[in-house]
HTML snippet that shows the backbone in 3Dmol.js (N, CA, C, O; Angstrom):
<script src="https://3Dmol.org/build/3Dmol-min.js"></script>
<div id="view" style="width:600px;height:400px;position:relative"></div>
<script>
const pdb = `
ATOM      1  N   UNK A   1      -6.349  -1.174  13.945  1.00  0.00           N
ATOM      2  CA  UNK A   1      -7.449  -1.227  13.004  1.00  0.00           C
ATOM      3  C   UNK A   1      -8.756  -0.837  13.694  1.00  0.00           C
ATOM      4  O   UNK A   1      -9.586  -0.271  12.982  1.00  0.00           O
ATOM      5  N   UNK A   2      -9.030  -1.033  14.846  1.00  0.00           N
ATOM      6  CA  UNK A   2     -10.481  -0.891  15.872  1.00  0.00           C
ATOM      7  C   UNK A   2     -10.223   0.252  15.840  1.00  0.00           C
ATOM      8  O   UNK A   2     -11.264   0.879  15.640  1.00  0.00           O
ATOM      9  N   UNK A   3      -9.089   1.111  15.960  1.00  0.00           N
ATOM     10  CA  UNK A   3      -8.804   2.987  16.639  1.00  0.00           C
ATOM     11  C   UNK A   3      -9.893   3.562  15.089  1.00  0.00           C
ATOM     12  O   UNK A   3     -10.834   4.353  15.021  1.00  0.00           O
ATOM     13  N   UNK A   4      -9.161   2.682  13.994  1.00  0.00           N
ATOM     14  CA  UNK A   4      -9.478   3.495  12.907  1.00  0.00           C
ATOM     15  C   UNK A   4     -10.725   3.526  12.692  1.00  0.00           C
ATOM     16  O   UNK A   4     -11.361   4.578  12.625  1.00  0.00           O
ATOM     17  N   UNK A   5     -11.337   2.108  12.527  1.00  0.00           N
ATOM     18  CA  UNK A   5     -12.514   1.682  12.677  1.00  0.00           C
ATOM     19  C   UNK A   5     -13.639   2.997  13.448  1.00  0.00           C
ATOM     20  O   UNK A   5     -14.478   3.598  12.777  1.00  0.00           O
ATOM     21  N   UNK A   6     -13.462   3.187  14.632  1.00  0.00           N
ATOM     22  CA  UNK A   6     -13.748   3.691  15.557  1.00  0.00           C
ATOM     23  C   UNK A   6     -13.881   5.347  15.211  1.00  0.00           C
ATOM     24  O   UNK A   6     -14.876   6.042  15.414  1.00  0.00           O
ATOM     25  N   UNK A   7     -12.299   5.868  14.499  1.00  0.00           N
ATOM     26  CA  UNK A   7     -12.496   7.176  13.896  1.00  0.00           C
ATOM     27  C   UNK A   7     -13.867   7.826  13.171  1.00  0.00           C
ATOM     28  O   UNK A   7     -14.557   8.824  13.380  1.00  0.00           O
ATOM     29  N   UNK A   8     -13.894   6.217  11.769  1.00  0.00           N
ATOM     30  CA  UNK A   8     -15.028   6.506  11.170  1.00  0.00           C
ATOM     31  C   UNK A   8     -16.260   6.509  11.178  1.00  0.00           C
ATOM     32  O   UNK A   8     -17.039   7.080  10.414  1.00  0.00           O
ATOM     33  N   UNK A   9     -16.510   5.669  12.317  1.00  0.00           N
ATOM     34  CA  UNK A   9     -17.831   5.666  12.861  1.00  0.00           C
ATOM     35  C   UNK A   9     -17.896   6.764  13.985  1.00  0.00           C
ATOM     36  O   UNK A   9     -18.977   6.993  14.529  1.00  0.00           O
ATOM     37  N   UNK A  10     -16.929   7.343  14.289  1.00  0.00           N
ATOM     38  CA  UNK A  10     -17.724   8.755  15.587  1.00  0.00           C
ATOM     39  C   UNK A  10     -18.128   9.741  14.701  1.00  0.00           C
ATOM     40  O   UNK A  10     -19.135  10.431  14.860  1.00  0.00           O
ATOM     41  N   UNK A  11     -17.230   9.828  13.617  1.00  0.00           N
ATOM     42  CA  UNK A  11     -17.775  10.644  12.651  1.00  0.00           C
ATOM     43  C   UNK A  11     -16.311  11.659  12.724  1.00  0.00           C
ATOM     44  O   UNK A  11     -16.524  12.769  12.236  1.00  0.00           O
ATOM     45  N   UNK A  12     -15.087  11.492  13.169  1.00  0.00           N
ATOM     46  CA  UNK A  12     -13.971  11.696  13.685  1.00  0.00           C
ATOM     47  C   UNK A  12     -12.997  12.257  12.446  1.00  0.00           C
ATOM     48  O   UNK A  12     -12.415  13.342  12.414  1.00  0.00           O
ATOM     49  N   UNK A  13     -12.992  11.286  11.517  1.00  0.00           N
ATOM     50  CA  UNK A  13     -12.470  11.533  10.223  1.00  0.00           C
ATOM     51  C   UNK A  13     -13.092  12.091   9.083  1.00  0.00           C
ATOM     52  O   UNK A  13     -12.488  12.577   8.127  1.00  0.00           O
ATOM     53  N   UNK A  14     -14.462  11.997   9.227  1.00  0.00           N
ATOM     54  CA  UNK A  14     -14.910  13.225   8.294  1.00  0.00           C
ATOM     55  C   UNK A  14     -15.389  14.194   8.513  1.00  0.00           C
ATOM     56  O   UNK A  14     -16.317  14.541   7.784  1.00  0.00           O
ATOM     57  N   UNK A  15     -14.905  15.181   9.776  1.00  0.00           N
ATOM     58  CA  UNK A  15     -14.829  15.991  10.333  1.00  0.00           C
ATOM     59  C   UNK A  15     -12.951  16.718  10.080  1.00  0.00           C
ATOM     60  O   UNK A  15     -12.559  17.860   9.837  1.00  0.00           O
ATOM     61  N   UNK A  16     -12.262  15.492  10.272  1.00  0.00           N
ATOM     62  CA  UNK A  16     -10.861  15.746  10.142  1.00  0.00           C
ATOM     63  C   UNK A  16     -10.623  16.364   8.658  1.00  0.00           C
ATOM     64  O   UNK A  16      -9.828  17.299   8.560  1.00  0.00           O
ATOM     65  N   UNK A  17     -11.519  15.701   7.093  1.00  0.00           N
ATOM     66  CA  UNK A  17     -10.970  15.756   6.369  1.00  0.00           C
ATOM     67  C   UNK A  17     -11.924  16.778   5.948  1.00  0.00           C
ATOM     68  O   UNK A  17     -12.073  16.698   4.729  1.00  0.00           O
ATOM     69  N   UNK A  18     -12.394  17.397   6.293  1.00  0.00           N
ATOM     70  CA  UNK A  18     -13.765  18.305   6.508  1.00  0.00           C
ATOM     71  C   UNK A  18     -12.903  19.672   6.489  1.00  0.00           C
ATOM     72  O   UNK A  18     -12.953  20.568   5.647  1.00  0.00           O
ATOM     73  N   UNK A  19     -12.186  19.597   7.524  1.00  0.00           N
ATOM     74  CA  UNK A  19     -11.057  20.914   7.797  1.00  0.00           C
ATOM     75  C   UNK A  19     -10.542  20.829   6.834  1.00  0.00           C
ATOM     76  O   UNK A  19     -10.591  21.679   5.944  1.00  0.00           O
ATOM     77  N   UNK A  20      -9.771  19.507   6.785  1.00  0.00           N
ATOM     78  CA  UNK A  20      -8.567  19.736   5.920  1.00  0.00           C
ATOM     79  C   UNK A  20      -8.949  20.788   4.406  1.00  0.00           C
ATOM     80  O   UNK A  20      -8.400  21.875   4.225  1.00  0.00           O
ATOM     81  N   UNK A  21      -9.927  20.218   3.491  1.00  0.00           N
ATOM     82  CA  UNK A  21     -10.549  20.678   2.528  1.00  0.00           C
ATOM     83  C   UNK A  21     -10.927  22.003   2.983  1.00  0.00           C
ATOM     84  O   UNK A  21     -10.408  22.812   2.215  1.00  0.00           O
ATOM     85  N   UNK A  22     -11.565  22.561   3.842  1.00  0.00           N
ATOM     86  CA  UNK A  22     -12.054  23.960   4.107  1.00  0.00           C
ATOM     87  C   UNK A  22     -10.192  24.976   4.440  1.00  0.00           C
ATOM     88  O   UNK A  22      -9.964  26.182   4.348  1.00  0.00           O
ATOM     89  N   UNK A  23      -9.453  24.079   4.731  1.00  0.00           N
ATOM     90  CA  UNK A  23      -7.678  25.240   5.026  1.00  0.00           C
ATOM     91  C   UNK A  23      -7.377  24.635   3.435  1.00  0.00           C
ATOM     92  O   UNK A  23      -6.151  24.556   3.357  1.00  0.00           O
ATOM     93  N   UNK A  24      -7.964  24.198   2.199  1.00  0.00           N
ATOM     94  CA  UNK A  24      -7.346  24.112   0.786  1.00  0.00           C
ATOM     95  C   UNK A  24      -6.685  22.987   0.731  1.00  0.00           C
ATOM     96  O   UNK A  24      -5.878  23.018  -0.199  1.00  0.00           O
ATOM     97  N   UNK A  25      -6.665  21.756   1.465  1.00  0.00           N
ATOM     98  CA  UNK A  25      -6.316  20.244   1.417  1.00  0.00           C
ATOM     99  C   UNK A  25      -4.327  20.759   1.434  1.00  0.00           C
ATOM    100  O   UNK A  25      -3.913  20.439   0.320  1.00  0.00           O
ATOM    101  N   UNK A  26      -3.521  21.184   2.006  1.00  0.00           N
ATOM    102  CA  UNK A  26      -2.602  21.298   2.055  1.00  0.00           C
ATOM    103  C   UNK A  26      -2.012  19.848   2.245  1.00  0.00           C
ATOM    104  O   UNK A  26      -1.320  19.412   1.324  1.00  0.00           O
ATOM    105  N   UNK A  27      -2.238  19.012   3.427  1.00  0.00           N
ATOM    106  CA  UNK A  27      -1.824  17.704   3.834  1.00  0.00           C
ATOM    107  C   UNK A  27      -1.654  16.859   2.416  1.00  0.00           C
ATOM    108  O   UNK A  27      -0.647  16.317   1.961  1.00  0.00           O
ATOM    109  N   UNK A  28      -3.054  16.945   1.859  1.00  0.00           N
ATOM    110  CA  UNK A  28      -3.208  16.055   0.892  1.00  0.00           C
ATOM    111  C   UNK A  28      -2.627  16.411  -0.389  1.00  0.00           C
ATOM    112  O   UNK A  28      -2.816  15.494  -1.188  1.00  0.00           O
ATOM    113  N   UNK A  29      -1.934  17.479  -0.943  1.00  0.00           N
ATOM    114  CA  UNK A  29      -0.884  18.095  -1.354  1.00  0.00           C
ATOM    115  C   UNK A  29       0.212  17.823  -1.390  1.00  0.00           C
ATOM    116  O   UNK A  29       0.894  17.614  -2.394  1.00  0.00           O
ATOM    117  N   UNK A  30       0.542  17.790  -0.219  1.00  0.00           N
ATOM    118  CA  UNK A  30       2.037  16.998   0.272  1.00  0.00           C
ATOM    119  C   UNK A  30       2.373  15.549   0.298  1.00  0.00           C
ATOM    120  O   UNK A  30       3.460  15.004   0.110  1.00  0.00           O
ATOM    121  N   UNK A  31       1.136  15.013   0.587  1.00  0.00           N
ATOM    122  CA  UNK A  31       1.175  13.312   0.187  1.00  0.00           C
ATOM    123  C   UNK A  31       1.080  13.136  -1.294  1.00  0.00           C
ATOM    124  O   UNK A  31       1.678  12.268  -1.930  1.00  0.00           O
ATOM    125  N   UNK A  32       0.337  13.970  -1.746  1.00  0.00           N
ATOM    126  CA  UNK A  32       0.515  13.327  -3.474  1.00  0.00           C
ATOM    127  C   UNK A  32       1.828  14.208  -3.871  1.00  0.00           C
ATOM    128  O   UNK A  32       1.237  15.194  -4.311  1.00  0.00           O
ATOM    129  N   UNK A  33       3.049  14.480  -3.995  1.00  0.00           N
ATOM    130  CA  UNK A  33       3.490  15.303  -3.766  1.00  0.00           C
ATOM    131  C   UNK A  33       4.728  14.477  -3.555  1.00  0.00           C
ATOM    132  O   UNK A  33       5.649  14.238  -4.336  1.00  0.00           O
ATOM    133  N   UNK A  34       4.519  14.073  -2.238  1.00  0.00           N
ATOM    134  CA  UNK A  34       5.575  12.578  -1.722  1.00  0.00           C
ATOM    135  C   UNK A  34       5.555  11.446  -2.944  1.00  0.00           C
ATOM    136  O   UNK A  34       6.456  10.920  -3.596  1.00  0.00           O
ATOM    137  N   UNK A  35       3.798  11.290  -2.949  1.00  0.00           N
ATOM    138  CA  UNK A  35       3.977  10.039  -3.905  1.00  0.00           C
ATOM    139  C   UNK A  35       4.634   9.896  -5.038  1.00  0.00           C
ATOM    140  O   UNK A  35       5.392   8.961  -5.291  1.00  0.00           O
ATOM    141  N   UNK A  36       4.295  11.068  -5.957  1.00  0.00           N
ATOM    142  CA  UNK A  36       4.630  11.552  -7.649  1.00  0.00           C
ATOM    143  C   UNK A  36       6.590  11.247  -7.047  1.00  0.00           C
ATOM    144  O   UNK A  36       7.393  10.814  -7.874  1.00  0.00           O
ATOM    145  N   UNK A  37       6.950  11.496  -5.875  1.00  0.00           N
ATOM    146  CA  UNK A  37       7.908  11.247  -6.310  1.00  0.00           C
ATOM    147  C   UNK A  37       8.872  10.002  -5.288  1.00  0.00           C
ATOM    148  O   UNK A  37      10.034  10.166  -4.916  1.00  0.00           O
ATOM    149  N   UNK A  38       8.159   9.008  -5.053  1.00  0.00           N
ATOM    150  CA  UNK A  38       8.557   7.970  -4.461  1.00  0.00           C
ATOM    151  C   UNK A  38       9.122   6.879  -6.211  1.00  0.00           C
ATOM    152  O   UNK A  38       8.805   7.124  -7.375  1.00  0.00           O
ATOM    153  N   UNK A  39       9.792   6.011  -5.795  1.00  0.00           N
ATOM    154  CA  UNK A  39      10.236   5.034  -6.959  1.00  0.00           C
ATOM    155  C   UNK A  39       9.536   4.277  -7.401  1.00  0.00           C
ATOM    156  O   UNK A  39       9.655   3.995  -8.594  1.00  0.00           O
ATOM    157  N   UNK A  40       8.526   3.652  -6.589  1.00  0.00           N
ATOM    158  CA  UNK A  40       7.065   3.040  -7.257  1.00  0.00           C
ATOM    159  C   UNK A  40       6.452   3.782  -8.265  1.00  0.00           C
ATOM    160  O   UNK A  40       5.862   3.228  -9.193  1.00  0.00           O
ATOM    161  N   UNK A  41       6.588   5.556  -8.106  1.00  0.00           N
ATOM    162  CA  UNK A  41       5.958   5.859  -9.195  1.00  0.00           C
ATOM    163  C   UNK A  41       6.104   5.742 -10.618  1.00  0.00           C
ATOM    164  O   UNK A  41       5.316   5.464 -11.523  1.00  0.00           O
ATOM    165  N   UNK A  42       7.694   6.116 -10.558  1.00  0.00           N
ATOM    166  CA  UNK A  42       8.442   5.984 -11.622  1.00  0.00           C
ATOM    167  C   UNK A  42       8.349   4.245 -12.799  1.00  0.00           C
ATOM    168  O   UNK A  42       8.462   4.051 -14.010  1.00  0.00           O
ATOM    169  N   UNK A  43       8.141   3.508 -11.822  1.00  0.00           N
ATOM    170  CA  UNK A  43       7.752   2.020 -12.257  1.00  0.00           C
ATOM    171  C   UNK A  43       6.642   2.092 -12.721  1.00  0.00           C
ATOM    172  O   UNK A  43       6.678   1.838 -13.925  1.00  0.00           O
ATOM    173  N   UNK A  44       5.420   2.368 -12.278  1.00  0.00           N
ATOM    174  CA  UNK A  44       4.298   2.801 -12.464  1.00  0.00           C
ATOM    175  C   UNK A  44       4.305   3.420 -14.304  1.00  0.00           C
ATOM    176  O   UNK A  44       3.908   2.890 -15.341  1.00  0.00           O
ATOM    177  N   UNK A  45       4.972   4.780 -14.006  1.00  0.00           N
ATOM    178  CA  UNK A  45       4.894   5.492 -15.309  1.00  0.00           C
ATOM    179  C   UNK A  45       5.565   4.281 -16.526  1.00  0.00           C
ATOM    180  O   UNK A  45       5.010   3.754 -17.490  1.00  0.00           O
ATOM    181  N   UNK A  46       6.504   4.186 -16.168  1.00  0.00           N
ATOM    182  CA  UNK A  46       7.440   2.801 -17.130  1.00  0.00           C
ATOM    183  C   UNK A  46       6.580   2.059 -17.814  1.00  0.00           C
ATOM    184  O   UNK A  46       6.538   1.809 -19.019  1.00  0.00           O
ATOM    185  N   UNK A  47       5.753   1.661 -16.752  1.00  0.00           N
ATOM    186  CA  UNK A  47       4.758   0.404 -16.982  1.00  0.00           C
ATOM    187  C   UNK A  47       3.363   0.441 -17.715  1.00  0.00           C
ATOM    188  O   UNK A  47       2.599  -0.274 -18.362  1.00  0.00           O
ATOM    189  N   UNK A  48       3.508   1.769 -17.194  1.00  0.00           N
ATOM    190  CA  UNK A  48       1.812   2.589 -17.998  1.00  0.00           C
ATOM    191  C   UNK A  48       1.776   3.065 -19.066  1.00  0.00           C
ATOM    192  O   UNK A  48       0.753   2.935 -19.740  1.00  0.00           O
ATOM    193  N   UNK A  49       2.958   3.812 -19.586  1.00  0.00           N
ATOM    194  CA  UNK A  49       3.324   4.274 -20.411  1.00  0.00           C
ATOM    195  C   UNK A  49       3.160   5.915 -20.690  1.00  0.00           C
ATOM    196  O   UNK A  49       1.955   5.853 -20.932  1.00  0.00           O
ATOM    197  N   UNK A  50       3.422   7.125 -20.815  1.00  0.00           N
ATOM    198  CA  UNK A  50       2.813   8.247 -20.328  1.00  0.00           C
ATOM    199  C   UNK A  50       2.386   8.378 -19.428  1.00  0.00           C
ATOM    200  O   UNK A  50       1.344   9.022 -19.548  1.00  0.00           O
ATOM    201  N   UNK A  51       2.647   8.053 -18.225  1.00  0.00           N
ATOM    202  CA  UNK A  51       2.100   8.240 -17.020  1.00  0.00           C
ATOM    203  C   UNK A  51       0.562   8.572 -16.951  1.00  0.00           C
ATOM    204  O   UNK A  51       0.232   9.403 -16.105  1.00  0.00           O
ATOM    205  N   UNK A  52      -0.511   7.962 -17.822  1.00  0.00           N
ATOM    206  CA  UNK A  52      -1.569   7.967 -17.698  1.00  0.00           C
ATOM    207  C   UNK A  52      -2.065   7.322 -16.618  1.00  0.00           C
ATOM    208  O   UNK A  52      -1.220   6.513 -16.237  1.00  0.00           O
ATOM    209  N   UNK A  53      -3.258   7.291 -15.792  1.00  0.00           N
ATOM    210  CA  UNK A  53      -3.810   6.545 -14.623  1.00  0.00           C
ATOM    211  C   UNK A  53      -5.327   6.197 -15.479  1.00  0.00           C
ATOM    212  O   UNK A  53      -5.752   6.824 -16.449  1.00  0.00           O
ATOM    213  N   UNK A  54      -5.880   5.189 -14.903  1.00  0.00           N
ATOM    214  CA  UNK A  54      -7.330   4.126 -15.254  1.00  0.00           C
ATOM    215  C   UNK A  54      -7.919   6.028 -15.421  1.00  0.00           C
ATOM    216  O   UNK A  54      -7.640   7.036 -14.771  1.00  0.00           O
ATOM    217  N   UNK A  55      -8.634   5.824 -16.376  1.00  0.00           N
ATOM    218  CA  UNK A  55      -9.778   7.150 -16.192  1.00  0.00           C
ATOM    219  C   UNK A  55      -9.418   8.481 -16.504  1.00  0.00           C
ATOM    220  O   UNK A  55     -10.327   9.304 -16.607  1.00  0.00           O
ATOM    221  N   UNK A  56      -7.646   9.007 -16.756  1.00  0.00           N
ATOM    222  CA  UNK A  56      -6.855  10.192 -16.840  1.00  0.00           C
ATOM    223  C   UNK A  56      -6.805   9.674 -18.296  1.00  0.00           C
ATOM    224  O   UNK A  56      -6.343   8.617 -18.725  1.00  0.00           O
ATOM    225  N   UNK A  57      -7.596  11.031 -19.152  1.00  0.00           N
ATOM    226  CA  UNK A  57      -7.046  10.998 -20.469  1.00  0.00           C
ATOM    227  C   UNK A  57      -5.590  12.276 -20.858  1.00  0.00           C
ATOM    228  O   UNK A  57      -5.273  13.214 -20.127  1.00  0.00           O
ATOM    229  N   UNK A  58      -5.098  11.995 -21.871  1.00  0.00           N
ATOM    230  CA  UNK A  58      -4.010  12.792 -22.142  1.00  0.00           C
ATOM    231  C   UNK A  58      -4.077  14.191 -21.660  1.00  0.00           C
ATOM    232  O   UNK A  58      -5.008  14.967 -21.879  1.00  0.00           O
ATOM    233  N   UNK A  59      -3.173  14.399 -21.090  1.00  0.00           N
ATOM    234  CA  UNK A  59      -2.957  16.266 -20.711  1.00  0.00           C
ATOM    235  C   UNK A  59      -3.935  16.581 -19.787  1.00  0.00           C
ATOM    236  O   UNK A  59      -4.302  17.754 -19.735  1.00  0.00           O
ATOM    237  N   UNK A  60      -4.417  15.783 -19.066  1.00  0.00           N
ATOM    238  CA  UNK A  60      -5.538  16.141 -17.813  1.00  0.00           C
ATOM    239  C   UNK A  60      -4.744  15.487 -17.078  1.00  0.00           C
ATOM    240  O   UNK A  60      -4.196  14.389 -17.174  1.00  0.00           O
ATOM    241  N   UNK A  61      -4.762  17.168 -15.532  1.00  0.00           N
ATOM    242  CA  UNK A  61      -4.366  16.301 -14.452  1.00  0.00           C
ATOM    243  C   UNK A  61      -5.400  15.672 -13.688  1.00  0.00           C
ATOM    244  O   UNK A  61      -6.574  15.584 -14.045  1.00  0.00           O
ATOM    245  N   UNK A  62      -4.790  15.130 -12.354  1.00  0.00           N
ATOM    246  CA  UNK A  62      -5.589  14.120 -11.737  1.00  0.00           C
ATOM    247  C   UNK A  62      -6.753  15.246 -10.879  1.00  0.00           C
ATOM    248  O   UNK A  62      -7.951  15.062 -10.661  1.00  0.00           O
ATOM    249  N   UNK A  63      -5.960  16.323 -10.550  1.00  0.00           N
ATOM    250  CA  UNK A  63      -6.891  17.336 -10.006  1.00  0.00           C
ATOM    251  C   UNK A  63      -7.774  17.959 -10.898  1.00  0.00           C
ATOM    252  O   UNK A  63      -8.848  17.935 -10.298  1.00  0.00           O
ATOM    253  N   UNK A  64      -7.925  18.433 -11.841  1.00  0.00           N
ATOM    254  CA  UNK A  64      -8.849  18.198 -12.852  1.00  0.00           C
ATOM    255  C   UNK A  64      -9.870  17.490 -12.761  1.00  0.00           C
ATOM    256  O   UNK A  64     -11.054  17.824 -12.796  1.00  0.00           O
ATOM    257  N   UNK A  65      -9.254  16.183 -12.606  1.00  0.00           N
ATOM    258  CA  UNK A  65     -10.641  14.599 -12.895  1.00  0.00           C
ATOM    259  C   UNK A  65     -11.109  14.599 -11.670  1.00  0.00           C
ATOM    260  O   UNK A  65     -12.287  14.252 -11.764  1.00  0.00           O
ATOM    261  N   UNK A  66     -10.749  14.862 -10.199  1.00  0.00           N
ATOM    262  CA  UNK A  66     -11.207  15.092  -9.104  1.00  0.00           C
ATOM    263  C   UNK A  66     -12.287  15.966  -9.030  1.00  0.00           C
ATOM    264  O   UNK A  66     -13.172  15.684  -8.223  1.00  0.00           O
ATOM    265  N   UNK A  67     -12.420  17.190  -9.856  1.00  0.00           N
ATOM    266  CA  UNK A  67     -13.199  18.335  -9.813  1.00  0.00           C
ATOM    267  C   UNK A  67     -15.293  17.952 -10.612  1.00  0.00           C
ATOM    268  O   UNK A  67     -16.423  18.422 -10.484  1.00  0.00           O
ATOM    269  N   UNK A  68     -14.665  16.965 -11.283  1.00  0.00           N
ATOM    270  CA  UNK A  68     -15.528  16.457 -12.413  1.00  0.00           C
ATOM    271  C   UNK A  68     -16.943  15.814 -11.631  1.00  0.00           C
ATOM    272  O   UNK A  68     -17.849  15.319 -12.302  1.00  0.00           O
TER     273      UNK A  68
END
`;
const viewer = $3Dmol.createViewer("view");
viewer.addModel(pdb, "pdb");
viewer.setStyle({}, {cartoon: {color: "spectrum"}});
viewer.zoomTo();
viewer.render();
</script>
């Protein structure tokens, strides 16, 4: 927790995620990507009903509402 701690205060990680976004967020692609299809999600959707999220209205994706 101190390493991480430590990341964000050198200024370490928003430099890291700085790149990432300037090469088109590929990483972060692949983690949502992983997630949409881990089994929590699927519970999630069950539970939510339409797989809507807090703030996602119908037929908007989440990248969409990110852009906003």
């Amino acid at each position: 927790m101190a390493a991480l701690l430590e990341e964000i205060r050198s200024g370490a990680f928003a430099r890291e995620w700085a790149e990432e976004v300037a090469r088109g967020a590929p990483r972060l692609a692949e983690a949502v990507t992983r997630a949409a299809a881990d089994p929590i999600e699927a519970a999630r959707v069950s539970a939510v009903g339409g797989g809507a999220v807090a703030g996602e209205r119908p037929g908007e994706s989440r990248k969409a509402l990110s852009k906003n």
